[in-house]
N, C-alpha and C positions, 0 to 999 in steps of 0.2 A: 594540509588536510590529510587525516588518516583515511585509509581504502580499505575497507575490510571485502573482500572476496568470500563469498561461499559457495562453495563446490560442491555437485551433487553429492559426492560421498561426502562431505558433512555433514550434513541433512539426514537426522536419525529416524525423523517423524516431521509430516505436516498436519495440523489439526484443524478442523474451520465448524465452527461451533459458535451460537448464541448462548452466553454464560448464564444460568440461572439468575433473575433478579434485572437482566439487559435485556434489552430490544432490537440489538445489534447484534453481527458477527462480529468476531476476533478469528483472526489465523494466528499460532502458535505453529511456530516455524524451531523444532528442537531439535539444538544441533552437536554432534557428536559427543564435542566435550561438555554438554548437559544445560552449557546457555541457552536461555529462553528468547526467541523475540517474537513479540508480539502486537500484531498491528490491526489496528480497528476495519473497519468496514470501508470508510469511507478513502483511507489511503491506500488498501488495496484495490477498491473499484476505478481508483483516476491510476493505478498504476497499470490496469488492466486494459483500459479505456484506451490510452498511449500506447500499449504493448499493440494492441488490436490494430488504429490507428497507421504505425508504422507498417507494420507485418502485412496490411491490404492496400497502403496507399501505392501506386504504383513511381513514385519518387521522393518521399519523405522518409529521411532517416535518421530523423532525430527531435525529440518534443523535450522537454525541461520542462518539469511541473517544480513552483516552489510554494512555500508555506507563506502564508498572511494572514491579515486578520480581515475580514470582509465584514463591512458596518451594515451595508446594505445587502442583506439576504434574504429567499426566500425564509419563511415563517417554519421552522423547526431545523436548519441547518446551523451548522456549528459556525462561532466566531471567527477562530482560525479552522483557515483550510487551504489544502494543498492543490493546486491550480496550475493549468497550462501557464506560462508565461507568453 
């Protein structure tokens, strides 16, 4: 598996903005050498969620969220989604 690391000094810009025509956020993460990443709402909020999670539990240091597809969801959430394990 490749690692791609990104350090604050590569980060030229972060953006967080609902796109004209969406209903959602997008962060647009652009970084030095002019690559775009760009990640919806809902896998930034479970990365947030984990980040928050760790950072106040008083013994947990470490959560793995991965992507599936979920048959069974609430009524407007997406098929695949990114989930605690």
């Amino acid at each position: 598996m490749n690692e791609l690391i990104i350090r604050n000094e590569d980060v030229r810009e972060v953006r967080l903005e609902v796109p004209e025509g969406h209903r959602h956020l997008r962060t647009t993460l652009v970084l030095s050498g002019g690559q775009r990443i760009v990640l919806q709402e809902a896998t930034v909020a479970n990365i947030v969620r984990a980040f928050v999670s760790i950072k106040t539990h008083p013994v947990l240091e470490r959560v793995v969220l991965r992507g599936r597809v979920v048959r069974d969801r609430k009524e407007g959430f997406a098929e695949w989604q990114v989930l605690e394990d």
